[in-house]
C-alpha positions as CSV (number, residue, x, y, z in Angstrom):
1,X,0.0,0.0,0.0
2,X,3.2,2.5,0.8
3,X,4.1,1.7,-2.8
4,X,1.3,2.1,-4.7
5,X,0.9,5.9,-2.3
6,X,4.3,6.8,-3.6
7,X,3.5,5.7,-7.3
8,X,0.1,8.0,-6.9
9,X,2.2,11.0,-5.4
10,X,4.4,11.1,-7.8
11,X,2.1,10.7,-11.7
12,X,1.1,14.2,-10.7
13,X,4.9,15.4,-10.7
14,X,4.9,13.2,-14.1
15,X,2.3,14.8,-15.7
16,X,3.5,18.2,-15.1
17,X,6.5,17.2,-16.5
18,X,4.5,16.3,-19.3
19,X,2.8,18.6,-19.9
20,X,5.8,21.3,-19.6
21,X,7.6,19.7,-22.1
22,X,5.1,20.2,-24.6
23,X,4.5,23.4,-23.4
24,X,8.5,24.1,-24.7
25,X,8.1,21.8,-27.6
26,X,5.1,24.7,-29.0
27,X,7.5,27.3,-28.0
28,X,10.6,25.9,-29.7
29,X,8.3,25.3,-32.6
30,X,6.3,29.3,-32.6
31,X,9.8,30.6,-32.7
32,X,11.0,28.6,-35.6
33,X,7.7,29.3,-37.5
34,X,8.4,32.9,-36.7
35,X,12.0,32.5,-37.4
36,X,11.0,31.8,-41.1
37,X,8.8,34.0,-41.5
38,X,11.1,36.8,-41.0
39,X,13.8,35.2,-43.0
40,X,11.5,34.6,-45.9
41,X,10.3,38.7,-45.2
42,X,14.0,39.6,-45.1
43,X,14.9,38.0,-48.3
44,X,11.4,38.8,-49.8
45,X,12.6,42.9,-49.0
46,X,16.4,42.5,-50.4
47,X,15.0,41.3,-53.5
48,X,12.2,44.5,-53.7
49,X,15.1,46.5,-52.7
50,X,17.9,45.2,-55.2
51,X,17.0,47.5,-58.2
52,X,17.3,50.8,-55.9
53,X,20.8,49.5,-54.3
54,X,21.7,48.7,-58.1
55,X,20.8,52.2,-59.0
56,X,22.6,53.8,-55.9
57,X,25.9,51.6,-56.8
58,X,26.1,52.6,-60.3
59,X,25.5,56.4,-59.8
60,X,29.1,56.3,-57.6
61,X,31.1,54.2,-60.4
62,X,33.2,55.1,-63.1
63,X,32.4,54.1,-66.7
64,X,34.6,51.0,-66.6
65,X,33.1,49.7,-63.2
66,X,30.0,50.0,-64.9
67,X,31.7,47.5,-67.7
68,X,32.8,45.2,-65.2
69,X,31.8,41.6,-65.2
70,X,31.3,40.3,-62.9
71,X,29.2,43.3,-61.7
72,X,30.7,45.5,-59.1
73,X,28.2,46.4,-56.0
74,X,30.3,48.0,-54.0
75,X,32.3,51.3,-55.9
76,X,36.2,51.4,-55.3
77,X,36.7,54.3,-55.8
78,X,34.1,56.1,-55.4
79,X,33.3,58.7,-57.3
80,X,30.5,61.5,-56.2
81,X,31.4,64.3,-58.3
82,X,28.6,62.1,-60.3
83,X,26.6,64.3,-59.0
84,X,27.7,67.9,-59.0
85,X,28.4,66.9,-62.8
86,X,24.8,66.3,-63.6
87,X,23.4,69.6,-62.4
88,X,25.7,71.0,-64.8
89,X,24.7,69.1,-67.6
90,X,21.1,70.0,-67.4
91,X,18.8,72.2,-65.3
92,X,18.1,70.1,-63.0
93,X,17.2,72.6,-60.1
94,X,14.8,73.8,-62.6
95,X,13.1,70.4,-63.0
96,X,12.7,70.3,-59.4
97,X,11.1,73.5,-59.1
98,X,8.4,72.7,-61.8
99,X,7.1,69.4,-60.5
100,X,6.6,71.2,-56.7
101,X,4.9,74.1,-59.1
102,X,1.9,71.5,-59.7
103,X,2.6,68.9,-57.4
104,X,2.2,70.8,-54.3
105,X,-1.1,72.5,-55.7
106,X,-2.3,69.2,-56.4
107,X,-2.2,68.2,-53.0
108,X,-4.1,70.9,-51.9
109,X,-7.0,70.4,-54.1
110,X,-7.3,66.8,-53.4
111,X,-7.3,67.3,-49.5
112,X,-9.9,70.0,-50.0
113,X,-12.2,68.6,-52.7
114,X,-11.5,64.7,-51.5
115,X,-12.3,65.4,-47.7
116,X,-15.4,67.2,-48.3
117,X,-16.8,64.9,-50.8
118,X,-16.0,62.4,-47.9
119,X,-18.6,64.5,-45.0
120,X,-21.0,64.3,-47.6
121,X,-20.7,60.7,-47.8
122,X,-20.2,59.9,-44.7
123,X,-21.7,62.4,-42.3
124,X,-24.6,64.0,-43.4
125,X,-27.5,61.9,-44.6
126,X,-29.8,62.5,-47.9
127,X,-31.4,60.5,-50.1
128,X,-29.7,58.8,-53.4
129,X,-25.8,59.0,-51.3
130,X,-25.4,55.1,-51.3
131,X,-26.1,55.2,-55.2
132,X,-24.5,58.5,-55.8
133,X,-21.2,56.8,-53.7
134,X,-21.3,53.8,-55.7
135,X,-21.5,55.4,-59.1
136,X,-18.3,57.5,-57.8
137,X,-16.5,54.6,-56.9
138,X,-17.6,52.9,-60.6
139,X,-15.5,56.1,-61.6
140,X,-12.5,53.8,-60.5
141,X,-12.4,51.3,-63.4
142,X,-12.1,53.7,-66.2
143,X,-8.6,54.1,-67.0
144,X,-6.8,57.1,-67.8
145,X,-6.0,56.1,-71.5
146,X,-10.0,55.7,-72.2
147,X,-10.1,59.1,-71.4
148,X,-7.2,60.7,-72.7
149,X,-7.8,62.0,-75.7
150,X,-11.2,64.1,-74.9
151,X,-9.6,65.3,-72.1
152,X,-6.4,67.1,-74.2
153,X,-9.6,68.0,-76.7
154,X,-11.1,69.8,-74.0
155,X,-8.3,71.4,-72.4
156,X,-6.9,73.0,-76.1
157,X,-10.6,74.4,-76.4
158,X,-9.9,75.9,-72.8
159,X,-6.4,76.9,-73.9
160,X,-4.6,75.4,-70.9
161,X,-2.5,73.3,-73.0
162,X,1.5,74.7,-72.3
163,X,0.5,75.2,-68.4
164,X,-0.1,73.4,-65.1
165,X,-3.6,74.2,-65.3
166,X,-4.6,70.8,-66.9
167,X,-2.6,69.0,-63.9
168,X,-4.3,71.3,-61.1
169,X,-7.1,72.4,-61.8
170,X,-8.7,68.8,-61.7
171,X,-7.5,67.7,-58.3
172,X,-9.6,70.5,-57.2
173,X,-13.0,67.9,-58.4
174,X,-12.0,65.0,-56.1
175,X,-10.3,61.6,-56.9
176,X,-12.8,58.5,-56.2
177,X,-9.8,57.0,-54.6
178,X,-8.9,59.3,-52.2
179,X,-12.7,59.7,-51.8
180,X,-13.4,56.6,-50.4
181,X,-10.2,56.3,-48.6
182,X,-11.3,59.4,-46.7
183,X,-15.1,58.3,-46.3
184,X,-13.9,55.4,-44.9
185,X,-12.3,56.8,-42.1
186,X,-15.0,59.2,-41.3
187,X,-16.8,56.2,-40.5
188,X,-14.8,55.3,-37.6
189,X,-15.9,58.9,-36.1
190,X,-18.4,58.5,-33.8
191,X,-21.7,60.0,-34.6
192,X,-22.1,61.5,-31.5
193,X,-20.0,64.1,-32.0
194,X,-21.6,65.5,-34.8
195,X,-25.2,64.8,-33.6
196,X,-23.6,67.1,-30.3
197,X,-22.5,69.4,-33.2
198,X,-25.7,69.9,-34.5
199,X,-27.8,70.0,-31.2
200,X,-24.9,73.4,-30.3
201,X,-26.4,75.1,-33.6
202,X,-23.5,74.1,-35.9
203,X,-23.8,74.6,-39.5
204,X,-23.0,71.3,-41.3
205,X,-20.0,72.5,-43.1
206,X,-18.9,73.9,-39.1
207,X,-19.1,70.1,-38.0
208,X,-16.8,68.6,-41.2
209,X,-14.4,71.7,-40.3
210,X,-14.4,71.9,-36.5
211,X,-15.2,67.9,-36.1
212,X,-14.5,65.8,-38.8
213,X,-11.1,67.5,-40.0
214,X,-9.1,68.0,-36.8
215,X,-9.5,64.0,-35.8
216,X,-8.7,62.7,-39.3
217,X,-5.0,64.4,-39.6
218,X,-3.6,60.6,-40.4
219,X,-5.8,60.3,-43.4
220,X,-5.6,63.5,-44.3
221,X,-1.8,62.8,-44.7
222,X,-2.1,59.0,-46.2
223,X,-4.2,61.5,-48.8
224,X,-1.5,64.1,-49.5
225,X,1.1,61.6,-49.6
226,X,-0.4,59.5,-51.9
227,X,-1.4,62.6,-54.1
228,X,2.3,64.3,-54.0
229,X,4.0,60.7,-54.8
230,X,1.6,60.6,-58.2
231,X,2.0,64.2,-58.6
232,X,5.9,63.4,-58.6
233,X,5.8,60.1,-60.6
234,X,3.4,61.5,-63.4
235,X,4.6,61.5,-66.6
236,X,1.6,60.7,-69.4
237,X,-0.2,63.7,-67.9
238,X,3.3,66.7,-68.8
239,X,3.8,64.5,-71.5
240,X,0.6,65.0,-73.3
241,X,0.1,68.9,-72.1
242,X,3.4,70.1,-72.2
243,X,5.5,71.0,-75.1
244,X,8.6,73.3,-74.1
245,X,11.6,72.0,-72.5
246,X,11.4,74.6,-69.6
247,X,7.8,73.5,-68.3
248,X,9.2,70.0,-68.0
249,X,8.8,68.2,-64.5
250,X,11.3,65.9,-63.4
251,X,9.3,62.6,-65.2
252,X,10.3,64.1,-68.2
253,X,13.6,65.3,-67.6
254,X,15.0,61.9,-66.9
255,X,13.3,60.9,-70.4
256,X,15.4,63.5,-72.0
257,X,18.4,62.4,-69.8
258,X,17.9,59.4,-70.3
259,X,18.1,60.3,-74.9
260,X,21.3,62.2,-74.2
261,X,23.4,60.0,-71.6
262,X,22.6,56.6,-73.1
263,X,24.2,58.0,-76.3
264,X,27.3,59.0,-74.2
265,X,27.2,55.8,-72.7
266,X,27.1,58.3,-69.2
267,X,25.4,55.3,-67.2
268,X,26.8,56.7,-63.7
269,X,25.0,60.4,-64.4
270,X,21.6,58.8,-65.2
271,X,21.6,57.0,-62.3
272,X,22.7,59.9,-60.3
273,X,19.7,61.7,-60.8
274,X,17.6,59.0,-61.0
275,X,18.7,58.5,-57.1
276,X,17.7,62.7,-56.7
277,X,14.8,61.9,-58.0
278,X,13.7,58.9,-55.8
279,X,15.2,60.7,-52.7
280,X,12.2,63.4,-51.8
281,X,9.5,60.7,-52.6
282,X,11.6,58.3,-49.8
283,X,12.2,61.1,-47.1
284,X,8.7,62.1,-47.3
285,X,7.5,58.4,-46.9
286,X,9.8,57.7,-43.7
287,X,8.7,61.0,-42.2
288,X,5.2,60.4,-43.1
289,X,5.3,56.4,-42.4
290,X,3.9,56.5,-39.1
291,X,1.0,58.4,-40.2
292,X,0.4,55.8,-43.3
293,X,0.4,53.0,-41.1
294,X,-2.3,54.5,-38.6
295,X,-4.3,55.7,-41.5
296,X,-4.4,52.5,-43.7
297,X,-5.1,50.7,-41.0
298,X,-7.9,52.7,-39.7
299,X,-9.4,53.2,-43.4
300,X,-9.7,49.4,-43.6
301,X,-7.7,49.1,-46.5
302,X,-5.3,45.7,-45.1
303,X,-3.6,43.0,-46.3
């Protein structure tokens, strides 16, 4: 009987021991799992990332490094007067200067024209909005090139062609895009506040500007950031409207850079301004990353 007491006292202890060591077996085996996962992610992001370190390498070679085979990654010596040497070649600072000239006047017009659209949406109720939304959002699958041509017909009638105007102006009319990205987030607002709003005597477009505005600042730069990165990337849009070299945006200077260095073989100077025109877009989106994270997220838009 002492026996079979000690053998009972002690499958407790055993099963403990039991179950512990699976416990540590599901450890061992979530940190493996995880373990991939970031190696898979890390080699997933070198390989996204390869093209822009490619680009950055070659802009701080010489010509014969840029010859080399195999491949050279890693300059010896390096050369930056790549650099300096391209803003002589062309105007380069001038470039600069006319893509801010529409790009940052884009911006505004979208925040403006896409946020209020938003309230209307989303905070204020009327008849027809659901069908009026979703016809906006059908908006979406037209592309640009279907388009196209009875836009340029329209702005040569309006004589905007040669100008910014045609790249502007029409940001100022909302994009469905940023549209819904905005209505979404209004959403998440409680109504509350606006029903409190309106009960205080506030006007309706009071409540989008004293309510709705101040708590969507995340969206609102999501929005801007994803209007100034197209504004900066766009090149069918100068392409189409604009005609003289000294209205050209950046987009299309590296086009003509692109004519006149690849003849000269200049690989190092194209991909020196290639890299100045890739580094605003990149500062802008670590400064700004924060508030794309919170706002995607909150917008709904995932995965």
């Amino acid at each position: 009987m002492r026996v079979q007491q000690l053998l009972s006292d002690e499958r407790p202890v055993d099963i403990l021991r039991g179950k512990a060591g699976s416990v540590n077996n599901l450890a061992i085996g979530d940190w493996l799992r995880r373990l991939f996962l970031y190696v898979v992610l890390v080699v997933l992001s070198f390989a996204f990332a390869l093209p822009l370190l490619w680009m950055i390498s070659t802009s701080l070679k010489t010509d014969p490094q840029v010859y080399h085979i195999p491949p050279i990654w890693v300059p010896n010596p390096i050369r930056l007067m790549n650099y300096p040497e391209v803003l002589t070649q062309v105007p380069f600072g001038l470039y600069f200067l006319n893509t801010l000239r529409y790009a940052l006047p884009s911006v505004v017009g979208v925040l403006l024209s896409s946020s209020l659209a938003a309230y209307g949406f989303a905070g204020i109720r009327w008849r027809g909005r659901d069908a009026l939304f979703f016809i906006a959002i059908c908006t979406m699958m037209v592309p640009f090139q279907v388009v196209m041509i009875p836009l340029y017909i329209t702005f040569k009638h309006l004589g905007w062609l040669n100008s910014y105007k045609p790249l502007v102006i029409p940001a100022f009319f909302g994009f469905p895009y940023y549209i819904f990205l905005t209505r979404q987030f209004f959403l998440t607002i409680p109504s509350e506040l606006s029903d409190a709003a309106w009960v205080d005597g506030c006007s309706p477009f009071m409540v989008y500007w004293r309510i709705f505005l101040p708590l969507s600042r995340s969206v609102l730069v999501v929005v801007g950031l994803f209007e100034f990165m197209a504004a900066w990337n766009n090149y069918l849009g100068p392409l189409i409207y604009l005609n003289r070299d000294e209205l050209y945006p950046v987009a299309l200077a590296l086009r003509m850079m692109r004519s006149t260095f690849v003849e000269k073989l200049a690989w190092p100077y194209l991909m020196a301004a290639s890299t100045m025109v890739v580094l605003p877009v990149i500062l802008i989106f670590v400064i700004a990353q924060g508030f794309l994270v919170e706002g995607i997220a909150l917008t709904g838009i995932k995965g």
